[in-house]
C-alpha positions in Angstrom: 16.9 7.3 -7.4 16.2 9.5 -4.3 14.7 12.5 -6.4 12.7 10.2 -8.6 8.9 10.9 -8.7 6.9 8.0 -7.4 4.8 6.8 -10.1 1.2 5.7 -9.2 -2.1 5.5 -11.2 -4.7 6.9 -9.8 -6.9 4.0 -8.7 -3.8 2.9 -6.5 -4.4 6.2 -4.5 -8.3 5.6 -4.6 -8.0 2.6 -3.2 -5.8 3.9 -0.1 -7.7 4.7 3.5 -7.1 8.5 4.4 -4.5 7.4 7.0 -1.8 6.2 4.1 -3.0 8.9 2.2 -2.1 11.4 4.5 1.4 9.1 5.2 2.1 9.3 1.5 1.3 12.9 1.3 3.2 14.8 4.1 5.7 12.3 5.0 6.7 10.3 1.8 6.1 13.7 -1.2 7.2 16.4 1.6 3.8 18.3 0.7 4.1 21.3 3.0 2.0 22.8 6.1 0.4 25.3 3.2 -1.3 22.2 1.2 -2.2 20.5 3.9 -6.4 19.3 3.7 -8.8 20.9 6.3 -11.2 18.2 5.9 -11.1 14.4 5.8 -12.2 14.4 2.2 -10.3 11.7 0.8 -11.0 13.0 -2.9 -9.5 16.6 -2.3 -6.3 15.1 -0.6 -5.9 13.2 -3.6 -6.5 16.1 -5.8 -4.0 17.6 -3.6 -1.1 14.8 -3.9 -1.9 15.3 -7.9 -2.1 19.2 -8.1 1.4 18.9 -6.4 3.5 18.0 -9.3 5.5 15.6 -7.2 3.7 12.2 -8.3 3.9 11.0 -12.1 0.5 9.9 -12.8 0.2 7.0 -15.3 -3.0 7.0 -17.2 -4.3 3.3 -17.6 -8.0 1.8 -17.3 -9.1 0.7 -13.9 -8.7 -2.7 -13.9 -11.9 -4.7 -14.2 -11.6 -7.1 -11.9 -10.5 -7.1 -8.5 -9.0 -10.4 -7.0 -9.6 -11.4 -3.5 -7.1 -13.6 -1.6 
């Protein structure tokens, strides 16, 4: 269970501020120095989480509505 892939969907990863992003990236998928973003462009770190191999990306529709607590 330790070498699984997380699986996420991509909206999931959309919908996270840079900061878990970043978390998720270089402390959770061990992306290394090499990968890491210049910028604070949230779309190119994800690109970057995807590109990586290390995250199984399911392929579903966003879901249409959004439910607020």
């Amino acid at each position: 269970m330790k070498n699984r892939k997380p699986r996420m969907r991509q909206y999931e990863l959309e919908r996270m501020c840079i900061k878990e992003l970043k978390d998720f990236a270089y402390n959770r998928l061990n992306l290394n120095e090499g990968t890491k973003v210049k910028s604070s462009n949230k779309l190119d770190l994800i690109q970057k989480i995807i590109d990586s191999g290390k995250v199984d990306i399911v392929a579903v529709p966003e879901p249409l509505i959004e439910y607020k607590l």
